[in-house]
C-alpha positions as CSV (number, residue, x, y, z in Angstrom):
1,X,0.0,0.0,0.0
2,X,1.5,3.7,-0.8
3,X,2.3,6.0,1.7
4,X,-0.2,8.2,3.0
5,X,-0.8,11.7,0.6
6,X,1.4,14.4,2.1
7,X,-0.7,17.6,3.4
8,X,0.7,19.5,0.6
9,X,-0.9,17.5,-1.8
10,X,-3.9,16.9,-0.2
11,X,-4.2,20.8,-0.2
12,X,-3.1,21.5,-3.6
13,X,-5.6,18.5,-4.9
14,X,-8.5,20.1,-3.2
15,X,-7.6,23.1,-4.0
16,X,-8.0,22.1,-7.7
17,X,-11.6,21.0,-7.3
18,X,-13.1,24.2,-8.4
19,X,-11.2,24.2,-11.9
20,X,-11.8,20.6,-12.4
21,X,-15.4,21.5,-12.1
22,X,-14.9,24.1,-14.6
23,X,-12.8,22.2,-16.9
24,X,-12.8,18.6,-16.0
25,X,-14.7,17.6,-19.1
26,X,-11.8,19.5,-21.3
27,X,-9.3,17.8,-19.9
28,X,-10.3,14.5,-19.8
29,X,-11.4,14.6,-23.4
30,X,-7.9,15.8,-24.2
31,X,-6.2,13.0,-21.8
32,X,-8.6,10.5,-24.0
33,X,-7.1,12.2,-27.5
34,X,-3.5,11.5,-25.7
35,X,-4.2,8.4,-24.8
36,X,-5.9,6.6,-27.7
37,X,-3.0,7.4,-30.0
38,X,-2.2,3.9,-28.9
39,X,-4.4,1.4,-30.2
40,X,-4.3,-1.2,-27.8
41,X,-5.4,1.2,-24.8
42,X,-8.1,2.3,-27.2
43,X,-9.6,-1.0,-27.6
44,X,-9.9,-1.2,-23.9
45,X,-12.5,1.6,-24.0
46,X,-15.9,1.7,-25.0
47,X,-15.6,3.6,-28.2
48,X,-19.7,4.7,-28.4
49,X,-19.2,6.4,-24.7
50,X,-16.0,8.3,-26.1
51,X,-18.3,9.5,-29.0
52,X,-20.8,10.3,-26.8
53,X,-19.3,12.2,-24.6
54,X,-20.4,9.8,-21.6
55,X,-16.8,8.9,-20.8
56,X,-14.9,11.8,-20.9
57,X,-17.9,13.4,-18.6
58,X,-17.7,10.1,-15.8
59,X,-14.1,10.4,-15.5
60,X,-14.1,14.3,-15.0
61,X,-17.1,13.7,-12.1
62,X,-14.9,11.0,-11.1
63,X,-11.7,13.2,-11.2
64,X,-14.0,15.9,-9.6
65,X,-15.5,13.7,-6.3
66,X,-11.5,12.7,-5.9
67,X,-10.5,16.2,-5.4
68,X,-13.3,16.8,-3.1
69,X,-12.6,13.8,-1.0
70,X,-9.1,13.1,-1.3
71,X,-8.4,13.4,2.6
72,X,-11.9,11.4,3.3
73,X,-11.8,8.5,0.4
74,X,-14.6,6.4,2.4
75,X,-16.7,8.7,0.8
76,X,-15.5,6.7,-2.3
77,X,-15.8,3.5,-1.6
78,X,-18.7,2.8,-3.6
79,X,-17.4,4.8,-6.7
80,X,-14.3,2.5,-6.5
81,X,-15.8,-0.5,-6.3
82,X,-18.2,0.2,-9.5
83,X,-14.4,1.1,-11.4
84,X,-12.8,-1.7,-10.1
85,X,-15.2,-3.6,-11.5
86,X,-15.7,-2.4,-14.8
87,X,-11.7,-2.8,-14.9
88,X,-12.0,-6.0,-14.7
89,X,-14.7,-6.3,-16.8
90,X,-12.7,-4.8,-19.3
91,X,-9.3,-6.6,-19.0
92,X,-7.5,-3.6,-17.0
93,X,-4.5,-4.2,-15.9
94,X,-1.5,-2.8,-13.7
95,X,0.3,-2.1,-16.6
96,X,-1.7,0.1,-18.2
97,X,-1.8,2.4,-15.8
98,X,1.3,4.7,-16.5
99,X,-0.8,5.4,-20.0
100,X,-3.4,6.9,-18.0
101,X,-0.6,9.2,-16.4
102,X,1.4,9.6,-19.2
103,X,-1.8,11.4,-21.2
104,X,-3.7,12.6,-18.0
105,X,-1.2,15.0,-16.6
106,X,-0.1,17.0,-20.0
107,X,-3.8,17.0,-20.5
108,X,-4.3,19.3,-17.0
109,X,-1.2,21.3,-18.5
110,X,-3.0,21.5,-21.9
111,X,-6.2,22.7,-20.4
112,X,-5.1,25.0,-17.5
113,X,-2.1,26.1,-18.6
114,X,-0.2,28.5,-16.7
115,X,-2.2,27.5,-13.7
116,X,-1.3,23.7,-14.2
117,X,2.2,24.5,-12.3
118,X,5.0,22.0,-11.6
119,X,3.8,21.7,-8.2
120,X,0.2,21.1,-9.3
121,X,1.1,18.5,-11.4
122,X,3.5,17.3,-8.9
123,X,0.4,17.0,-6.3
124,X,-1.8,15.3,-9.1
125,X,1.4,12.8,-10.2
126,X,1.5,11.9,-6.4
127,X,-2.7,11.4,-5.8
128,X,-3.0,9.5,-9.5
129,X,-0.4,6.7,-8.0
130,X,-2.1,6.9,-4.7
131,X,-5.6,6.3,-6.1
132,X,-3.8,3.9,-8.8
133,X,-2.4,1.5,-6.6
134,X,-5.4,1.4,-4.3
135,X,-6.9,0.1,-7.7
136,X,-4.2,-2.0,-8.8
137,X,-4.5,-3.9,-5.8
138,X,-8.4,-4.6,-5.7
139,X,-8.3,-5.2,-9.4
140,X,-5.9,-7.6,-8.7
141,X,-7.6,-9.4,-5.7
142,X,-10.9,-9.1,-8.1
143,X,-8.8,-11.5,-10.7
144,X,-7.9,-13.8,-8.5
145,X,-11.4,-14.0,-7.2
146,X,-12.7,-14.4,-10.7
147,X,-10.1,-17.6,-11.1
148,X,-10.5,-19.1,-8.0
């Protein structure tokens, strides 16, 4: 399990919330444009929700509800359980993880610009892992289950 989220990031996350509300939906339609350059993370995705606009829209509430809740994630518990298991439904694994980074964090910069700072992106880098290995790990208990 990671390391607890330091207090600076905490802050800086939360202090984020109010232009991921704002923008949330940009930038996670430009993470998906920086992502799917790769084929074989875009076949992992429901392609009718990307034209739709229903994917890019549930990650950026889901973005959103982390920022709000980063220092009480109980609060997501439910949330994480649903993505866990439409991970898993989907063949999601640890290793595609760092693609998610990779794309998500020059998206913010993309969107926000100047306001997307070094230390920003630090804070998001540092909550992404956190909420990424929380994942990993019951994604991976969840495929075990399902081979037992």
């Amino acid at each position: 399990m990671a390391a607890p989220l330091s207090e600076q990031t905490v802050a800086i996350v939360k202090a984020t919330a109010p232009a991921l509300q704002e923008h949330g939906v940009a930038i996670t339609t430009r993470m998906y444009e920086r992502l799917f350059v790769d084929e074989d993370i875009k076949a992992l995705f429901d392609q009718a929700a990307q034209e739709s606009g229903e994917q890019p829209r549930r990650l950026a509430a889901a973005i959103l509800a982390y920022a709000q809740n980063v220092d009480k994630l109980q609060n997501l518990d439910a949330p994480v359980r649903r993505m866990v298991e439409r991970h898993v439904e989907t063949g999601v694994k640890a290793e595609h993880y760092p693609y998610v980074a990779n794309a998500l964090l020059p998206a913010i910069r993309d969107v926000l610009g100047d306001a997307a700072t070094d230390e920003v992106l630090a804070a998001w880098g540092e909550a992404y892992w956190f909420l990424a290995d929380i994942l990993i790990a019951k994604e991976a208990a969840l495929y075990e289950e399902q081979a037992a």
